[in-house]
N, CA, C and O atoms as a CHARMM CRD file, in Angstrom:
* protein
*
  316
    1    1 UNK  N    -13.29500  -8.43900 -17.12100 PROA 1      0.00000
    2    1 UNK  CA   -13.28700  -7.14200 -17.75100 PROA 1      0.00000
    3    1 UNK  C    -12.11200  -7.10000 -18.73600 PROA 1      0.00000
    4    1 UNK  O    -10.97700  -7.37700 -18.34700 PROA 1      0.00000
    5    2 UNK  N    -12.39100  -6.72500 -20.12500 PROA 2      0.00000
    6    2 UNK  CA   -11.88900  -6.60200 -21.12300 PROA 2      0.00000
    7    2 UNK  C    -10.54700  -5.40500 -20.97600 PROA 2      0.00000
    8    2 UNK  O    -10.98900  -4.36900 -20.47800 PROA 2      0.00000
    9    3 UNK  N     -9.16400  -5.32700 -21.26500 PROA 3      0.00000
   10    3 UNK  CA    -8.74900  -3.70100 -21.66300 PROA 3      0.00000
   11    3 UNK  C     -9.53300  -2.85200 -22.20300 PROA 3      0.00000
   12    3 UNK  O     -9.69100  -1.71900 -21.74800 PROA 3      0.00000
   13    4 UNK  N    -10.37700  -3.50100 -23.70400 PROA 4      0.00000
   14    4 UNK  CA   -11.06200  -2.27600 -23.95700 PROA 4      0.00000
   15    4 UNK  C    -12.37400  -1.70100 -23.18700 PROA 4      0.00000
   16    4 UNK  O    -12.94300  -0.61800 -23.31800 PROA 4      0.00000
   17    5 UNK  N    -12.64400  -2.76800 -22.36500 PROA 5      0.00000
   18    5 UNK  CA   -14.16500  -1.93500 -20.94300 PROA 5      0.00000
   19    5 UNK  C    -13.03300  -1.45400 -20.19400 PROA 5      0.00000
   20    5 UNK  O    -13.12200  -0.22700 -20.17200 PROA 5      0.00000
   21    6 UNK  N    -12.04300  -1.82800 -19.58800 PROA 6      0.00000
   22    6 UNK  CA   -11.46600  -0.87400 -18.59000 PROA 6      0.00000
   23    6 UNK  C    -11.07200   1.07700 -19.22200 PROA 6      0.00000
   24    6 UNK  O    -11.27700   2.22300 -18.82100 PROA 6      0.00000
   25    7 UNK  N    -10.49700   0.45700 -20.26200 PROA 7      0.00000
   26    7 UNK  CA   -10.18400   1.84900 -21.02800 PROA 7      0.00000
   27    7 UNK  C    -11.06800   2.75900 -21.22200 PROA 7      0.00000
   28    7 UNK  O    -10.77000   3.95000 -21.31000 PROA 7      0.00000
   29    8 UNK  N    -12.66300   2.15600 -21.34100 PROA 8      0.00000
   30    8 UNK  CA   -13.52700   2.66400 -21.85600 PROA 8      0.00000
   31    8 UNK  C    -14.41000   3.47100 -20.92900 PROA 8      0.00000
   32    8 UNK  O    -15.05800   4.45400 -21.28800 PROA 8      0.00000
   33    9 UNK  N    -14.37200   2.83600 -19.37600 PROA 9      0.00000
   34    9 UNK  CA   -14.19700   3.40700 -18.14900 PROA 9      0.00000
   35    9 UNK  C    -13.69800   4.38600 -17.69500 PROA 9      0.00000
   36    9 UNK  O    -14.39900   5.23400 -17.14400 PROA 9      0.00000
   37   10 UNK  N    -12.23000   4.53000 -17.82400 PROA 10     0.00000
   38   10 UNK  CA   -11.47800   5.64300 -17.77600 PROA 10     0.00000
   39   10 UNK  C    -11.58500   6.88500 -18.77300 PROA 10     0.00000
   40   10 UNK  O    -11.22300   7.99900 -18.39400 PROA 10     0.00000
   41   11 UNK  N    -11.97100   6.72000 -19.75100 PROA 11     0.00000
   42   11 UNK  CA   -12.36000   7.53000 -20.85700 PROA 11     0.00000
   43   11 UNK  C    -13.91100   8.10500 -20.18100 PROA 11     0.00000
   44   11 UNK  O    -14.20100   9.25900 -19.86500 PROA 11     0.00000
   45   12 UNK  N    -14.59300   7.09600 -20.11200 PROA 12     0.00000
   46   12 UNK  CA   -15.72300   7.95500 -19.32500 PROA 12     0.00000
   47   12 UNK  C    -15.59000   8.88900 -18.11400 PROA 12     0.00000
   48   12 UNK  O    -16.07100  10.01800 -18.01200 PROA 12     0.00000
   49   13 UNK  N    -14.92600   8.28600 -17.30500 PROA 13     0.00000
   50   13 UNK  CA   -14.30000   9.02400 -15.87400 PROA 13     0.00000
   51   13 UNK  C    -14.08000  10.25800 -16.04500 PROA 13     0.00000
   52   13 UNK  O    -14.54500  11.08900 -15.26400 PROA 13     0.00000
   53   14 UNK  N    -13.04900  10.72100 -17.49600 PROA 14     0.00000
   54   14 UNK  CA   -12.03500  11.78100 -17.42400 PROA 14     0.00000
   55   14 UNK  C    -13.26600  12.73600 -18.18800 PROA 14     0.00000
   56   14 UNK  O    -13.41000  13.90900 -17.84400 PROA 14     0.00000
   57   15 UNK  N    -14.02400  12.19600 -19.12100 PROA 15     0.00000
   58   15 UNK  CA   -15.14300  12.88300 -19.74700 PROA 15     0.00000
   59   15 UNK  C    -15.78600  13.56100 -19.00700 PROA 15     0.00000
   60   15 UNK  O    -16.13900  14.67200 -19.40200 PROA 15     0.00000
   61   16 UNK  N    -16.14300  13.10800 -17.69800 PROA 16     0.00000
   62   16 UNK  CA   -16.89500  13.42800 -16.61500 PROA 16     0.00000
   63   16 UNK  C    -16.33300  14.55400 -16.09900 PROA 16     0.00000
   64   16 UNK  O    -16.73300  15.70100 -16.29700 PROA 16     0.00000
   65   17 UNK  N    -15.44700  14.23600 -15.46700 PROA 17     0.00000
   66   17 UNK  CA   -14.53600  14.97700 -15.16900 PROA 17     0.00000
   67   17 UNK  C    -14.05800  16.58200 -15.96800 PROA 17     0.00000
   68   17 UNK  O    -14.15800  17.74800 -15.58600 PROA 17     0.00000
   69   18 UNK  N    -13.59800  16.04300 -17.03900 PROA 18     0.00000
   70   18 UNK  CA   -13.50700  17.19400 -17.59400 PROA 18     0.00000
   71   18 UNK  C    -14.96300  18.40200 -17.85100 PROA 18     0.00000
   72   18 UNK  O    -14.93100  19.63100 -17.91200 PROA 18     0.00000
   73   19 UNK  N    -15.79600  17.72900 -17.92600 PROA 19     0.00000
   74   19 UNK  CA   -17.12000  18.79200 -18.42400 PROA 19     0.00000
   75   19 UNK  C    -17.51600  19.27500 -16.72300 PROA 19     0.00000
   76   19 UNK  O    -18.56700  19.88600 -16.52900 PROA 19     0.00000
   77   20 UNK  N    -16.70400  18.98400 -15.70300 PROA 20     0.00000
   78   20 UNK  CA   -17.02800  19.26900 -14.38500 PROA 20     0.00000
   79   20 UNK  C    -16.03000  20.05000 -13.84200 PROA 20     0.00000
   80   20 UNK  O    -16.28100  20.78100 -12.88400 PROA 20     0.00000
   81   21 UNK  N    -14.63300  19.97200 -14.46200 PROA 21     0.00000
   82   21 UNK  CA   -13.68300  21.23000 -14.47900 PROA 21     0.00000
   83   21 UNK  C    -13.83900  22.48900 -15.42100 PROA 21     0.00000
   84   21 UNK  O    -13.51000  23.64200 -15.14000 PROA 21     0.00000
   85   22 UNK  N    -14.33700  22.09300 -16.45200 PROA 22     0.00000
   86   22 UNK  CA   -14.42400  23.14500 -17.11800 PROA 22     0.00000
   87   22 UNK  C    -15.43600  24.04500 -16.96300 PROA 22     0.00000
   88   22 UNK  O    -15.40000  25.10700 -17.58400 PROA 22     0.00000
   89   23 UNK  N    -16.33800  23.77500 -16.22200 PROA 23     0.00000
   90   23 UNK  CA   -17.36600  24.21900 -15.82800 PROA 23     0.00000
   91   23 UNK  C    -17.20600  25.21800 -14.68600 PROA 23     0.00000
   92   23 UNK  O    -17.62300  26.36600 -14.52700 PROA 23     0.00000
   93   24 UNK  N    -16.29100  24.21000 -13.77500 PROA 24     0.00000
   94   24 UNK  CA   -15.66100  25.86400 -12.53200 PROA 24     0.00000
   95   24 UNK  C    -14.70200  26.61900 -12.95600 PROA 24     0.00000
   96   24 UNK  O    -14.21200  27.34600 -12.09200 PROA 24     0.00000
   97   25 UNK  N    -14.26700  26.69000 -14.00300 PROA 25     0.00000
   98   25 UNK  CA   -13.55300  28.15200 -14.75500 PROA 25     0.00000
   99   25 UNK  C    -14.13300  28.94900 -14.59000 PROA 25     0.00000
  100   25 UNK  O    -15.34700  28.84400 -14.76600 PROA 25     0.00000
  101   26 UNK  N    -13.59100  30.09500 -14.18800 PROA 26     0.00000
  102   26 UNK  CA   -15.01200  31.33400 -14.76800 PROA 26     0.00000
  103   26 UNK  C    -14.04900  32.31500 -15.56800 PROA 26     0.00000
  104   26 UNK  O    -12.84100  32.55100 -15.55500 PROA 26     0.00000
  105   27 UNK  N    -15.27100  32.82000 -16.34200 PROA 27     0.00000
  106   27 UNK  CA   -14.61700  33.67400 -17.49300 PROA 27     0.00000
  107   27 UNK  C    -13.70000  34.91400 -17.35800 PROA 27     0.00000
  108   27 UNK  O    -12.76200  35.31200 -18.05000 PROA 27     0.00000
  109   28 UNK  N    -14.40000  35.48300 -16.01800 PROA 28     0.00000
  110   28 UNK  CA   -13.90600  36.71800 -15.23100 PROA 28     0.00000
  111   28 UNK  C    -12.24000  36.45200 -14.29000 PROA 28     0.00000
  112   28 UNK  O    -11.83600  37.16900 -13.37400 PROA 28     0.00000
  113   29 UNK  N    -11.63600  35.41200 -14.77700 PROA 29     0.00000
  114   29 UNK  CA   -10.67000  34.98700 -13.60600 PROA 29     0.00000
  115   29 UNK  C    -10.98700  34.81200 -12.22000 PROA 29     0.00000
  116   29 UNK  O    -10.16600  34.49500 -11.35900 PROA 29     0.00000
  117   30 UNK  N    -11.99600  34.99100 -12.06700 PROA 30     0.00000
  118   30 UNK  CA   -12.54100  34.74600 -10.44800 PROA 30     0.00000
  119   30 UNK  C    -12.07900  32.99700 -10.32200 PROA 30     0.00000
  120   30 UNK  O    -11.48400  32.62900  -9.30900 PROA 30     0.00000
  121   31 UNK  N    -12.40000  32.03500 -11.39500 PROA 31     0.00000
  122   31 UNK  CA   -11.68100  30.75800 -11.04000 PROA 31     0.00000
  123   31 UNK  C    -12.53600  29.96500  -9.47900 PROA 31     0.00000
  124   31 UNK  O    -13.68400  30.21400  -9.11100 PROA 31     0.00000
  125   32 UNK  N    -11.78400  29.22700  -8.96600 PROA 32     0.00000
  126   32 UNK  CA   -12.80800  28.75800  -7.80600 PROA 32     0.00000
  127   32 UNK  C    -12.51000  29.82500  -6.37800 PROA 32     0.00000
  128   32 UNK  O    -12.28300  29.48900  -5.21600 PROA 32     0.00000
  129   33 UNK  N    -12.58300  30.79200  -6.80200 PROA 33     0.00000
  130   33 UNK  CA   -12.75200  32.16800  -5.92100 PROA 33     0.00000
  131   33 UNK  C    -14.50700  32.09000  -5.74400 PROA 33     0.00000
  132   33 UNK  O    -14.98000  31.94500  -4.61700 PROA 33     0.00000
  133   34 UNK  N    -15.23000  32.17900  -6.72600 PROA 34     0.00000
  134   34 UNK  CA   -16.47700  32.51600  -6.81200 PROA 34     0.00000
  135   34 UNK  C    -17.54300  31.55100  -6.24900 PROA 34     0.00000
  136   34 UNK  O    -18.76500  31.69400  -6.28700 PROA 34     0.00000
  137   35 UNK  N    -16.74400  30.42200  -5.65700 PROA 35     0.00000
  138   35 UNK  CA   -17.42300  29.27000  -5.56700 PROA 35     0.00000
  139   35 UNK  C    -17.67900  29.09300  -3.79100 PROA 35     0.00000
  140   35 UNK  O    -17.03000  28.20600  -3.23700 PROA 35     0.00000
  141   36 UNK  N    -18.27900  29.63700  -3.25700 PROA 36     0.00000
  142   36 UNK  CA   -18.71200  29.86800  -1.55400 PROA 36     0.00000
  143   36 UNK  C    -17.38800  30.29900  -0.81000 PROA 36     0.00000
  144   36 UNK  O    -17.29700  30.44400   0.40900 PROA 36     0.00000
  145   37 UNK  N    -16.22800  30.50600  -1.86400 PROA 37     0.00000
  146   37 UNK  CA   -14.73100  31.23600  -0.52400 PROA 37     0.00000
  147   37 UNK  C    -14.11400  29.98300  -0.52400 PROA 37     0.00000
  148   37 UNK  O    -13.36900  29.81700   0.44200 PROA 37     0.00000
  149   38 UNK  N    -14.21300  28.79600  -1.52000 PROA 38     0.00000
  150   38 UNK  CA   -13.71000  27.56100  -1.37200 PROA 38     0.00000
  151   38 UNK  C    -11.82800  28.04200  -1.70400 PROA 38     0.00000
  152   38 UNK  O    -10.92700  27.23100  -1.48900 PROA 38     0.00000
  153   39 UNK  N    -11.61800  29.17600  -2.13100 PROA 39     0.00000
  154   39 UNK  CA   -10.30300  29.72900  -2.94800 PROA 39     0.00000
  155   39 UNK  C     -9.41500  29.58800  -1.66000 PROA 39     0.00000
  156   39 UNK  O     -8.24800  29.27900  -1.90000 PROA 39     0.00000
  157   40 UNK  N     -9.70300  29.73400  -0.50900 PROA 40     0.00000
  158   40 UNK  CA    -8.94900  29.79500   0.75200 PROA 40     0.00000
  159   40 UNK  C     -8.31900  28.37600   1.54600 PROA 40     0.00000
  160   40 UNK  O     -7.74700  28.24000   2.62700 PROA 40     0.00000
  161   41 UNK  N     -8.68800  27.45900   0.53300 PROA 41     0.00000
  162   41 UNK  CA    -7.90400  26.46800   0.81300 PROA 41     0.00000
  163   41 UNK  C     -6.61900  26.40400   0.17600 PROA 41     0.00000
  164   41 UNK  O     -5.91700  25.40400   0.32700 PROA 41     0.00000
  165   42 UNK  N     -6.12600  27.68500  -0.74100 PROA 42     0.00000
  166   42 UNK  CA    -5.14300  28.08400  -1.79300 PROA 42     0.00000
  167   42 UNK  C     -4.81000  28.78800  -1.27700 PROA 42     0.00000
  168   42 UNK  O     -5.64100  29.43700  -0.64400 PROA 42     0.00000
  169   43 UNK  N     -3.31500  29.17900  -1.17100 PROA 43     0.00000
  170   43 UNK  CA    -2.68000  30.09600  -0.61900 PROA 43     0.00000
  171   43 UNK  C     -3.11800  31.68800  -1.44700 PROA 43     0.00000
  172   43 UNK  O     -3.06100  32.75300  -0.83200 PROA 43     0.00000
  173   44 UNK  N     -3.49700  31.60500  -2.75100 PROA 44     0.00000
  174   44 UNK  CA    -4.16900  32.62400  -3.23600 PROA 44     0.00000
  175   44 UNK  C     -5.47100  32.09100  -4.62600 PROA 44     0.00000
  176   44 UNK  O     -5.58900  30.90300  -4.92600 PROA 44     0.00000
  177   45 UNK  N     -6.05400  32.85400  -5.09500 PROA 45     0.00000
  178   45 UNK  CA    -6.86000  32.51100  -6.19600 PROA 45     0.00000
  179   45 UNK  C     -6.22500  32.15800  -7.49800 PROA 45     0.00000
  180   45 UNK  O     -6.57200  31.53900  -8.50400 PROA 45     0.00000
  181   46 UNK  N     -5.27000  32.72400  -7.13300 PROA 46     0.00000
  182   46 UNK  CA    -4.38700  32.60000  -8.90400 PROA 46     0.00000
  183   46 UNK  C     -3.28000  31.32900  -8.51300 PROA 46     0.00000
  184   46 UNK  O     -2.63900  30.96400  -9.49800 PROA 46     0.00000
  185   47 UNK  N     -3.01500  30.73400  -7.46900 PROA 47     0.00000
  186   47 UNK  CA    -2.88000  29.50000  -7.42700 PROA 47     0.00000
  187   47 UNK  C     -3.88900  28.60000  -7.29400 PROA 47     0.00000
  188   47 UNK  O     -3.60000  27.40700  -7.39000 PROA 47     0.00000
  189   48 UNK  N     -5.04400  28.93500  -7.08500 PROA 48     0.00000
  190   48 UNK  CA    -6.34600  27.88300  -7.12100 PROA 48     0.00000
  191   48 UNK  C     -6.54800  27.87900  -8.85900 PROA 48     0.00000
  192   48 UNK  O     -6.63000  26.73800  -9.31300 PROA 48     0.00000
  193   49 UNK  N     -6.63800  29.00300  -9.89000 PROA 49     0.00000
  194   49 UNK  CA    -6.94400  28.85200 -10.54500 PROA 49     0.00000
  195   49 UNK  C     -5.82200  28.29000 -11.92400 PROA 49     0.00000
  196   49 UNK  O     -6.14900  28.27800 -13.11100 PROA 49     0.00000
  197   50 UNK  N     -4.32100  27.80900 -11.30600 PROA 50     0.00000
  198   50 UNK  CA    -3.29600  27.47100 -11.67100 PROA 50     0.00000
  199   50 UNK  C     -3.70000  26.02900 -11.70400 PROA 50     0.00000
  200   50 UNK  O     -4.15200  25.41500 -12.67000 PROA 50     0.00000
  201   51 UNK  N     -3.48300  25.62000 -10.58200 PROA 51     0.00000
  202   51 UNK  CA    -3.92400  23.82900 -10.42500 PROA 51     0.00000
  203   51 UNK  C     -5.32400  23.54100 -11.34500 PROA 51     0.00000
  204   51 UNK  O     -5.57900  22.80100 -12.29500 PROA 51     0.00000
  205   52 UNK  N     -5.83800  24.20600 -10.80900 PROA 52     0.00000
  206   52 UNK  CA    -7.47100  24.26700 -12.31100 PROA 52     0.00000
  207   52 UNK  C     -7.05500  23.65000 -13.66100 PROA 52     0.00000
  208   52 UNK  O     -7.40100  22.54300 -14.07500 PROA 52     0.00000
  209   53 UNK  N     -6.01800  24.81000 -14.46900 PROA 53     0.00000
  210   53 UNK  CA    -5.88200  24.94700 -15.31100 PROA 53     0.00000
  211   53 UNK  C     -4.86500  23.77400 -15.65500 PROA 53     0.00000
  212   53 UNK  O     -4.93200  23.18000 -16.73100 PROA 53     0.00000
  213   54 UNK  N     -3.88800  23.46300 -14.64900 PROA 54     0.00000
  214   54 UNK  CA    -3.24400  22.52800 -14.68500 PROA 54     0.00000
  215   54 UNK  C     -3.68500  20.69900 -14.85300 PROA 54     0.00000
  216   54 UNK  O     -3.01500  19.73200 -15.21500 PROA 54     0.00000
  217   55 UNK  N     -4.52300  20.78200 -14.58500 PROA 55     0.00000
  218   55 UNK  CA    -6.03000  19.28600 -13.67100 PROA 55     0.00000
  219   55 UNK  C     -6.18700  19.48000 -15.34100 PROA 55     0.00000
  220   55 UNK  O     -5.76000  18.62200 -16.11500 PROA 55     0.00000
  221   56 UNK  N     -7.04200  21.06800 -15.93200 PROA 56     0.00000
  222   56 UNK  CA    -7.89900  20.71700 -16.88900 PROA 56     0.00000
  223   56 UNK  C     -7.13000  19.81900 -18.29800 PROA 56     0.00000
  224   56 UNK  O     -7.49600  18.95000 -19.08900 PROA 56     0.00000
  225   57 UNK  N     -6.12600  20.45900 -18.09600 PROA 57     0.00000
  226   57 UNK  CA    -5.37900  20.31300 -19.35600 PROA 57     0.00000
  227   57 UNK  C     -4.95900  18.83700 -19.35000 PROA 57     0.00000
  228   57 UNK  O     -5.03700  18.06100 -20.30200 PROA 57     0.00000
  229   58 UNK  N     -4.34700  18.49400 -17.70100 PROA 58     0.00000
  230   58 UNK  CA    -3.91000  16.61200 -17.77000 PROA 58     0.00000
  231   58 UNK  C     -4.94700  16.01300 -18.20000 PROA 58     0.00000
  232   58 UNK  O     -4.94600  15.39800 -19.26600 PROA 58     0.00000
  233   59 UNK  N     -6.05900  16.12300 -17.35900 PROA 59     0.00000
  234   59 UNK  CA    -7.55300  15.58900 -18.15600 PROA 59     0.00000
  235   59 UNK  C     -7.74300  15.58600 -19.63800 PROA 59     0.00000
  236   59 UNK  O     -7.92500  14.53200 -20.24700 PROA 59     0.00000
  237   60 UNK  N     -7.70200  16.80300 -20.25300 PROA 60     0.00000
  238   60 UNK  CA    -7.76300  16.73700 -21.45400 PROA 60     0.00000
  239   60 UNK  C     -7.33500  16.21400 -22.68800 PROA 60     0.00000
  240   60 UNK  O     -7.90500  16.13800 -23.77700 PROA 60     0.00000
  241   61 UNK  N     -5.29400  15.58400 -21.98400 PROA 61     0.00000
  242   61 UNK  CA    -5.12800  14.75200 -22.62200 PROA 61     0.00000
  243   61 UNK  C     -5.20600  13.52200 -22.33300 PROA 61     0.00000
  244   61 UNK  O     -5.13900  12.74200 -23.28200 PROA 61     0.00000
  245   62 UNK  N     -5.31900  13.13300 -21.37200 PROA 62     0.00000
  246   62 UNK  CA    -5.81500  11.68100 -20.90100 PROA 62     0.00000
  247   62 UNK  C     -6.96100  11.60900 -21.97600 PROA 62     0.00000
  248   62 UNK  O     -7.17500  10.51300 -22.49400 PROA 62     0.00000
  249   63 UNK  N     -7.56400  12.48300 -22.27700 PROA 63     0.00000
  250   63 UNK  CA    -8.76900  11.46600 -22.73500 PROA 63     0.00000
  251   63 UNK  C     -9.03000  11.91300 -24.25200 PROA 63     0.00000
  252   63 UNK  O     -9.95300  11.45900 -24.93000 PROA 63     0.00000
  253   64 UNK  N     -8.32100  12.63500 -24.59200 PROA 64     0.00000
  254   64 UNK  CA    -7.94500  12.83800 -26.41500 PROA 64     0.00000
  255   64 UNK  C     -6.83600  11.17700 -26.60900 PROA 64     0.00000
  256   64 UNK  O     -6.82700  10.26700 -27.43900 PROA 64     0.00000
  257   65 UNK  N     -6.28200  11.38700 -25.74400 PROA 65     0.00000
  258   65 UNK  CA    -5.42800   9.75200 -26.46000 PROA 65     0.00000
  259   65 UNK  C     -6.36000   8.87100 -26.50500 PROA 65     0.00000
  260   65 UNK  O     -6.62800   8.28600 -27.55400 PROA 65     0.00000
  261   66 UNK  N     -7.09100   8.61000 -25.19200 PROA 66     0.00000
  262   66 UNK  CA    -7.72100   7.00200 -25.17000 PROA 66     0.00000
  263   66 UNK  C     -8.68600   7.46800 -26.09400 PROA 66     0.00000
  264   66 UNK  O     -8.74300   6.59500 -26.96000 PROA 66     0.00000
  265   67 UNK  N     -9.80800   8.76400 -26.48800 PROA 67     0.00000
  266   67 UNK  CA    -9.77300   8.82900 -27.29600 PROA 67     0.00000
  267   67 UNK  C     -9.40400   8.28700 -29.21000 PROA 67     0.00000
  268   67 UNK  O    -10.23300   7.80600 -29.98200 PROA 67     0.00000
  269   68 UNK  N     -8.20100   8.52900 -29.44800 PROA 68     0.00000
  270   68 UNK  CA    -7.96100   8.18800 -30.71300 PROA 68     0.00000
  271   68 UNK  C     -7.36300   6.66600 -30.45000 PROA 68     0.00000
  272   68 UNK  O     -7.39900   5.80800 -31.33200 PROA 68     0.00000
  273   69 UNK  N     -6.76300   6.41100 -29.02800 PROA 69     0.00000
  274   69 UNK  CA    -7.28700   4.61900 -29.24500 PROA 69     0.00000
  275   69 UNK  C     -7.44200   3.87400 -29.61000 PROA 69     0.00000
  276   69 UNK  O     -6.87100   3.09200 -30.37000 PROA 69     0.00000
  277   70 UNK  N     -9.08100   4.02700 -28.67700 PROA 70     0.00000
  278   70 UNK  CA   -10.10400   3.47700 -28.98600 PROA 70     0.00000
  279   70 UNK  C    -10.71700   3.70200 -30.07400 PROA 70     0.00000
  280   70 UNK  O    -11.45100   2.75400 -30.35200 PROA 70     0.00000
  281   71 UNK  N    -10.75600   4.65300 -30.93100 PROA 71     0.00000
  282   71 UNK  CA   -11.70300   5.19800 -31.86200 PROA 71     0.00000
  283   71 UNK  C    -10.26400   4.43900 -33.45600 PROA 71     0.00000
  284   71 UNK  O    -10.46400   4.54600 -34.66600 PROA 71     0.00000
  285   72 UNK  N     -9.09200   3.81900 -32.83100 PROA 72     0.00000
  286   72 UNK  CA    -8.38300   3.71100 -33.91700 PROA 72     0.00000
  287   72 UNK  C     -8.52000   1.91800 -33.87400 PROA 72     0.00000
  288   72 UNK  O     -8.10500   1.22000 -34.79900 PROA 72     0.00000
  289   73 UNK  N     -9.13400   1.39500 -32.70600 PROA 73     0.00000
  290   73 UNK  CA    -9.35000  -0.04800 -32.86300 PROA 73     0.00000
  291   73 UNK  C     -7.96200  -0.64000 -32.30700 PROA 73     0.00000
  292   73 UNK  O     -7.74400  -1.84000 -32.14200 PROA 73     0.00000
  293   74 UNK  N     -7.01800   0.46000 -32.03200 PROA 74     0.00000
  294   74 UNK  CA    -5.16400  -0.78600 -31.68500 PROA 74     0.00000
  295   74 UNK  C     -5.81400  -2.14100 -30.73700 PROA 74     0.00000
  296   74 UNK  O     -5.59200  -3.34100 -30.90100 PROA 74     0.00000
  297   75 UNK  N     -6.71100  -1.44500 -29.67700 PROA 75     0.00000
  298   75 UNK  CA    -6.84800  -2.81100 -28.56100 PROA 75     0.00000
  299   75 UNK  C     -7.94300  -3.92800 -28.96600 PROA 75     0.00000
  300   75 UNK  O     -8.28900  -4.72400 -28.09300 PROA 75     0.00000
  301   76 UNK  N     -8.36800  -3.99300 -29.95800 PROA 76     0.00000
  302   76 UNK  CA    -9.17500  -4.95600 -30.62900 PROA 76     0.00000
  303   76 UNK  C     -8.43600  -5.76700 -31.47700 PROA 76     0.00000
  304   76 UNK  O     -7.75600  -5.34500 -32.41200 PROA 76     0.00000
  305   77 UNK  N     -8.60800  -7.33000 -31.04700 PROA 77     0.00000
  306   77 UNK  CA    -7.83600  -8.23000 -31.80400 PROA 77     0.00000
  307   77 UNK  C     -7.83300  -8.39400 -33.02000 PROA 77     0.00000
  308   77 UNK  O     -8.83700  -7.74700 -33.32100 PROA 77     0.00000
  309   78 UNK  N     -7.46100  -8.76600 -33.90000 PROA 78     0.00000
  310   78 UNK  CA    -7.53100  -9.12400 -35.71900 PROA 78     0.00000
  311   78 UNK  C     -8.99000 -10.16400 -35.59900 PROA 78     0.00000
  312   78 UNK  O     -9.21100 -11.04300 -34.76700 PROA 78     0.00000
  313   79 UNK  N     -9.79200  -9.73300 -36.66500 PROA 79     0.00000
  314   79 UNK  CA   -10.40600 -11.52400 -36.74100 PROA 79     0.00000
  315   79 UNK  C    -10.48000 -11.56700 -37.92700 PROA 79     0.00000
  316   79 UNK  O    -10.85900 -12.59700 -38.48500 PROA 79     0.00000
């Protein structure tokens, strides 16, 4: 396995990922309150929906860099 398949892996991962966090946002601040009472593994909702927001955003740049990257060619050799 190449750096650029491993990278390209992880870029998929976080893609995933991200369109699967952003998705349990909710618009209303309910956050993962709304999601079967899962919020009670959080000492409150507005710390469930803190770490959320926190997750979404690391995600987001994880994968805007590998992103411009990959899309800039650095890990591809000269030929």
């Amino acid at each position: 396995m190449t750096p650029v398949q491993f990278i390209q892996i992880i870029w998929t991962i976080s893609a995933a990922l991200l369109v699967i966090l952003v998705l349990l946002h909710s618009p209303k601040g309910d956050g993962l309150g709304g999601i079967g009472g899962q919020a009670q593994l959080f000492t409150s909702a507005k710390s469930a929906e803190k770490l959320l927001n926190q997750i979404t955003w690391g995600l987001s740049t994880i994968f805007i860099t590998l992103t411009i990257i990959l899309s800039a060619g650095w890990l591809n050799p000269p030929q």
